[in-house]
ZADO-1210 file (C-alpha; in nm, 4 decimals, padded with zeros to 6 digits):
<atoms>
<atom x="00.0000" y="00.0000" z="00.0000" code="UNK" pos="1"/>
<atom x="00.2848" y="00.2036" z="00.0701" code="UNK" pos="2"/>
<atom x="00.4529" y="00.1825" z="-00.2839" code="UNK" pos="3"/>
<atom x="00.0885" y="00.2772" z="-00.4430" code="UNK" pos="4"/>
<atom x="00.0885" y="00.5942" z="-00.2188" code="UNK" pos="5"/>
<atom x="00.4236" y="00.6962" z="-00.3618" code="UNK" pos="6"/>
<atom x="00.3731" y="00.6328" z="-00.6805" code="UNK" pos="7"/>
<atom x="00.0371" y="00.8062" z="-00.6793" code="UNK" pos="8"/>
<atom x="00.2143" y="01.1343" z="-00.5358" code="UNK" pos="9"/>
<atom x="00.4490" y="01.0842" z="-00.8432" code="UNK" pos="10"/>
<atom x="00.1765" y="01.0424" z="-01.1179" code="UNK" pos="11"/>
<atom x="-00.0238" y="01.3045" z="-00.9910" code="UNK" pos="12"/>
<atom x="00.2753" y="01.5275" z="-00.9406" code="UNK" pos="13"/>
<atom x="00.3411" y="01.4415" z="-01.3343" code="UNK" pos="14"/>
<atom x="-00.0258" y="01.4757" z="-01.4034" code="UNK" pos="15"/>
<atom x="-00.0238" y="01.8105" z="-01.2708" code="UNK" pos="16"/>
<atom x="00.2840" y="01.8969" z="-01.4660" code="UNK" pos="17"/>
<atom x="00.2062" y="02.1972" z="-01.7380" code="UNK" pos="18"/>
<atom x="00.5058" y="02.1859" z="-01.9463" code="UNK" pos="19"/>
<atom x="00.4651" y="02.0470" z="-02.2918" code="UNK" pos="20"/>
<atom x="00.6950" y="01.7104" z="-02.3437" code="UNK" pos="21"/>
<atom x="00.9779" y="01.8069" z="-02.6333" code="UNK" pos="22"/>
<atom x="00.8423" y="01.6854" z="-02.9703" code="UNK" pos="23"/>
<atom x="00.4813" y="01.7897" z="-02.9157" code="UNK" pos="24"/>
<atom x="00.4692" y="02.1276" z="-03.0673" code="UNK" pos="25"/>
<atom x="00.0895" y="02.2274" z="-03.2328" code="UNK" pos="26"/>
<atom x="00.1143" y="02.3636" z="-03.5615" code="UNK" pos="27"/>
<atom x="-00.1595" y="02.6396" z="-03.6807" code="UNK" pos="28"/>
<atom x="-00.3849" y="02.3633" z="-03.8258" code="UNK" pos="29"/>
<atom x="-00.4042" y="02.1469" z="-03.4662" code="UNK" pos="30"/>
<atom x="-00.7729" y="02.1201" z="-03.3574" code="UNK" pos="31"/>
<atom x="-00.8610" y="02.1866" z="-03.0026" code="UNK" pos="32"/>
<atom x="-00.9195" y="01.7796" z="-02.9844" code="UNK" pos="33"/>
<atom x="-00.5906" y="01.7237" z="-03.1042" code="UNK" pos="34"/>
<atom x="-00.4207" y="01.9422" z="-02.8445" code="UNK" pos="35"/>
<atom x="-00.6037" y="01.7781" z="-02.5887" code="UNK" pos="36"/>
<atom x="-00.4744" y="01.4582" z="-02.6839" code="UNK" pos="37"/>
<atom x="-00.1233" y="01.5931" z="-02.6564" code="UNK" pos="38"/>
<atom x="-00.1934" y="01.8030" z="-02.3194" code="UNK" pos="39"/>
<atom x="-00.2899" y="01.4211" z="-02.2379" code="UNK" pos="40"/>
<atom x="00.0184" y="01.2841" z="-02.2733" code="UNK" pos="41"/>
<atom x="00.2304" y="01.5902" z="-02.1721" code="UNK" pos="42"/>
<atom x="00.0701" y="01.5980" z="-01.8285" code="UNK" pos="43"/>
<atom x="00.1257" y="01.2279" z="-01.7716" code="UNK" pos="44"/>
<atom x="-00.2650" y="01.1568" z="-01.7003" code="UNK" pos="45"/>
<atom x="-00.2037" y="00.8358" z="-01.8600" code="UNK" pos="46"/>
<atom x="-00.0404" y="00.7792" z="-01.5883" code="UNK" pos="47"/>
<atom x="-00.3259" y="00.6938" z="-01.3822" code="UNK" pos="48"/>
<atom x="-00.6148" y="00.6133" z="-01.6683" code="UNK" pos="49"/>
<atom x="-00.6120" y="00.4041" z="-02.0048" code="UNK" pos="50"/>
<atom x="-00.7889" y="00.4960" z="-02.3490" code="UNK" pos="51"/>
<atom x="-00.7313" y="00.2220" z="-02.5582" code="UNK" pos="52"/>
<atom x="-00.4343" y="00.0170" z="-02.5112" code="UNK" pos="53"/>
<atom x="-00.2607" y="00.3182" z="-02.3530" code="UNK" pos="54"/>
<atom x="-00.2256" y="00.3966" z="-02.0118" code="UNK" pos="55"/>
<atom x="-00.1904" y="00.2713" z="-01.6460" code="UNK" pos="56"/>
<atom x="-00.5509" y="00.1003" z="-01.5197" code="UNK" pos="57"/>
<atom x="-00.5407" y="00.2846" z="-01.1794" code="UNK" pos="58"/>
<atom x="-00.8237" y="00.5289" z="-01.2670" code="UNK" pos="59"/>
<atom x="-01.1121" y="00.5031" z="-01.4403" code="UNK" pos="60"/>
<atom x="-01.0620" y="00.3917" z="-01.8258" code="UNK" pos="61"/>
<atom x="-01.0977" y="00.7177" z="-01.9861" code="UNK" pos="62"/>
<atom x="-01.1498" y="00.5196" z="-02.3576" code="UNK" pos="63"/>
<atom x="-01.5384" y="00.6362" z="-02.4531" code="UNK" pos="64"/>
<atom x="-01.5887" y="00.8748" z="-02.2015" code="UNK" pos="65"/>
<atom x="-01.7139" y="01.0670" z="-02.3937" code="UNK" pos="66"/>
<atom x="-02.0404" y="00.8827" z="-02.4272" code="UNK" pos="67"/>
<atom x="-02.1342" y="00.9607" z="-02.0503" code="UNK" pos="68"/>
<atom x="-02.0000" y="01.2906" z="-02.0237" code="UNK" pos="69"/>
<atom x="-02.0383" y="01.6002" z="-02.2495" code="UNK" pos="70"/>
<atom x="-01.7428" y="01.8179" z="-02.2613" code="UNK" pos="71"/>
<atom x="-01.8869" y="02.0640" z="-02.0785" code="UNK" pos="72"/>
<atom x="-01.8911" y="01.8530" z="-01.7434" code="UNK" pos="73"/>
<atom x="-01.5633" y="01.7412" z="-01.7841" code="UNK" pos="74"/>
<atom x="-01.4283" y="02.0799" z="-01.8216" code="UNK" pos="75"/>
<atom x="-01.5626" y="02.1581" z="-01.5015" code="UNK" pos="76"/>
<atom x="-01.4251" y="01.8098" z="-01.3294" code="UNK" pos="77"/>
<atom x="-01.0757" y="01.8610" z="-01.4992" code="UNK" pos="78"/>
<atom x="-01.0633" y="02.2303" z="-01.3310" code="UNK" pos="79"/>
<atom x="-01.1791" y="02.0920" z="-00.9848" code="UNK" pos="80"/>
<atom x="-01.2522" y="01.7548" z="-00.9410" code="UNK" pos="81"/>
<atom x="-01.3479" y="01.7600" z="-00.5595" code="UNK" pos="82"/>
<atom x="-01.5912" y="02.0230" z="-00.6320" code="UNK" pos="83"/>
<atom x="-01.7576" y="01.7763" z="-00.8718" code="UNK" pos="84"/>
<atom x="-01.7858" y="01.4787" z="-00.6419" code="UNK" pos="85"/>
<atom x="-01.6218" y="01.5227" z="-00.3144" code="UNK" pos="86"/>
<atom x="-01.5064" y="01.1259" z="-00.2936" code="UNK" pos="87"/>
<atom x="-01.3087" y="01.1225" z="-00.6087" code="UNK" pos="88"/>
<atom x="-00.9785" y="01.0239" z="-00.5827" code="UNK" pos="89"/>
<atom x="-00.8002" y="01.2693" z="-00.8871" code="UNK" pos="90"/>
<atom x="-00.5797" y="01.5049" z="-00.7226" code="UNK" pos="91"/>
<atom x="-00.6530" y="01.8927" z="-00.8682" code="UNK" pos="92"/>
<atom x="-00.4636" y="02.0026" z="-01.1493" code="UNK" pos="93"/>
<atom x="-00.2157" y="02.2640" z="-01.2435" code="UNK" pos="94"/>
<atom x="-00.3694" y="02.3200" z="-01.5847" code="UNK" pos="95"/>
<atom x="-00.4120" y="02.6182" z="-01.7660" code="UNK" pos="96"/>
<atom x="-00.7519" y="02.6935" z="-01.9226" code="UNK" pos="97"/>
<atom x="-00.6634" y="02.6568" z="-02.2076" code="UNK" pos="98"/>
<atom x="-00.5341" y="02.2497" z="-02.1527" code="UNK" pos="99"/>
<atom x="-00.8882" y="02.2268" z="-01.9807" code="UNK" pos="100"/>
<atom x="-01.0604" y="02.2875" z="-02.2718" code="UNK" pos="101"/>
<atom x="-00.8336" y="02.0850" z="-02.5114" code="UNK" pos="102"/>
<atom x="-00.8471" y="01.8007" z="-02.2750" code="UNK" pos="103"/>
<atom x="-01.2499" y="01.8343" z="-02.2367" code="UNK" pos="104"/>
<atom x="-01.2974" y="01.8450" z="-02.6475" code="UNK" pos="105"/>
<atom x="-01.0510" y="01.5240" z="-02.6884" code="UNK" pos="106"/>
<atom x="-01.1913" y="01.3220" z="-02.3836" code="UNK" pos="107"/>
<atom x="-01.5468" y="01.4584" z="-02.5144" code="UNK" pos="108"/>
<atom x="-01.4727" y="01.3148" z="-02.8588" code="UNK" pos="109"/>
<atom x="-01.3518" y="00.9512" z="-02.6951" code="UNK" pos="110"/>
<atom x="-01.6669" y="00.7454" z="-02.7621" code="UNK" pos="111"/>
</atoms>
């Protein structure tokens, strides 16, 4: 149990990360889904979820979230997830507004 608390602090410490990973520059024609996918990996949150075959299963599988979630509530749940349910387990993150709205259009386009 100790080891999963560690490593927890360490993928939500990446998670929370803002800096964009070398290699993921967006060019002029990027969509705002497409951004989100790469604010995805930047910030390590596949560090905790899956879509597809990527990711760590220690969160929920992210893969067609979309389907239960518009993109509007997951903004909102990506900017504070306490606030949305007060049990959840996803630390807060240090995103900027603009990676909450990527990340809400790609996860909102997962079905």
């Amino acid at each position: 149990m100790k080891r999963l608390v560690i490593t927890f602090a360490l993928l939500s410490t990446a998670c929370g990360a803002a800096a964009q990973a070398p290699g993921t520059t967006q060019g002029p024609g990027t969509t705002v889904a497409e951004r989100g996918q790469a604010a995805f990996k930047s910030n390590g949150c596949y560090g905790c979820h899956m879509i597809g075959a990527f990711g760590t299963p220690i969160g929920p599988d992210l893969s067609h979230v979309g389907r239960k979630y518009p993109p509007e509530y997951l903004a909102r749940w990506l900017r504070d997830p306490a606030q949305q349910r007060p049990s959840a387990h996803m630390p807060a993150l240090e995103l900027t507004e603009a990676d909450v709205q990527a990340l809400a259009a790609y996860l909102g386009s997962l079905r």
